[in-house]
C-alpha positions in Angstrom: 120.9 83.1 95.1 122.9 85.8 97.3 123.1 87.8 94.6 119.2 87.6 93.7 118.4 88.7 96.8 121.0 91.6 97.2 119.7 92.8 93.7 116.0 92.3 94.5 116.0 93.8 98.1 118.2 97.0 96.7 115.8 97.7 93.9 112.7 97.3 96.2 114.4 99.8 98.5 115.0 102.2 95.8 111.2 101.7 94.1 109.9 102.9 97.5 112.2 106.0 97.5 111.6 106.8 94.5 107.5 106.3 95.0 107.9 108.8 97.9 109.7 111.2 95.6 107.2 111.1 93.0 104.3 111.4 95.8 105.9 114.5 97.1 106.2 116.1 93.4 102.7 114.8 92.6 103.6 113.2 89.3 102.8 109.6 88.3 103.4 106.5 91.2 104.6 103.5 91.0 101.6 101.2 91.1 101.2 99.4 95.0 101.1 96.3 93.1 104.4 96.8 91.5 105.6 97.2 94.9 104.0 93.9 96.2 105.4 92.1 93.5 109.1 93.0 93.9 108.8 92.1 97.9 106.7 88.6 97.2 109.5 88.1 94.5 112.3 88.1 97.8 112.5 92.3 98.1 109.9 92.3 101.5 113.9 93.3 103.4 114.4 96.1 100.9 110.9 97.6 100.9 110.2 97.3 104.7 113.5 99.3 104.9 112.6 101.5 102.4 108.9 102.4 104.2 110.7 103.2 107.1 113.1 104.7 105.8 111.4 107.4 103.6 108.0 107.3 105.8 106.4 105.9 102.6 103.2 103.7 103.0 103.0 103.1 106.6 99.8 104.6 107.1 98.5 102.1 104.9 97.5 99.0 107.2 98.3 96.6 104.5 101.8 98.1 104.0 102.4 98.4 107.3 102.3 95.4 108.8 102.2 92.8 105.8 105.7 94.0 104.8 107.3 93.4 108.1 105.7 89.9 108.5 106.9 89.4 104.6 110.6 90.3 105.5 110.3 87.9 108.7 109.1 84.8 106.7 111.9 86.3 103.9 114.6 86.1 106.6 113.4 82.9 107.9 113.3 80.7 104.5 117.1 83.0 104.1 118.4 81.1 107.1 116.8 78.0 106.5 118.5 77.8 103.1 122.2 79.0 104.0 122.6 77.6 107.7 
């Protein structure tokens, strides 16, 4: 399961970077609900990092503050199933 999430949470960090780099260039994005469904799968660590990280999404309300809460409750069932 550590693994799982390492692997999920790196690759939704790297989706989000890369989504920035394609919005900068102007070429084809990475759909929002691609996004969504790599942080619901365990990656909401990884892509709240990432949207800070490379300033991607965060005017977006949705973004914004659904990702943090979704890397709190990830944190929080993390704990809960490796005290």
């Amino acid at each position: 399961m550590e693994w799982y999430m390492a692997i999920v949470n790196a690759v939704s960090f790297l989706i989000m970077g890369l989504d920035k780099q394609k919005a900068r260039k102007g070429k084809w994005r990475i759909a929002e609900r691609t996004i969504w469904l790599f942080a619901l799968a365990g990656g909401a660590i990884g892509a709240a990092i990432g949207m800070y990280g490379f300033h991607h999404k965060t005017r977006h309300r949705l973004f914004r503050y659904g990702l943090p809460l979704l890397a709190i409750f990830d944190m929080l069932i993390y704990v809960i199933l490796y005290q």
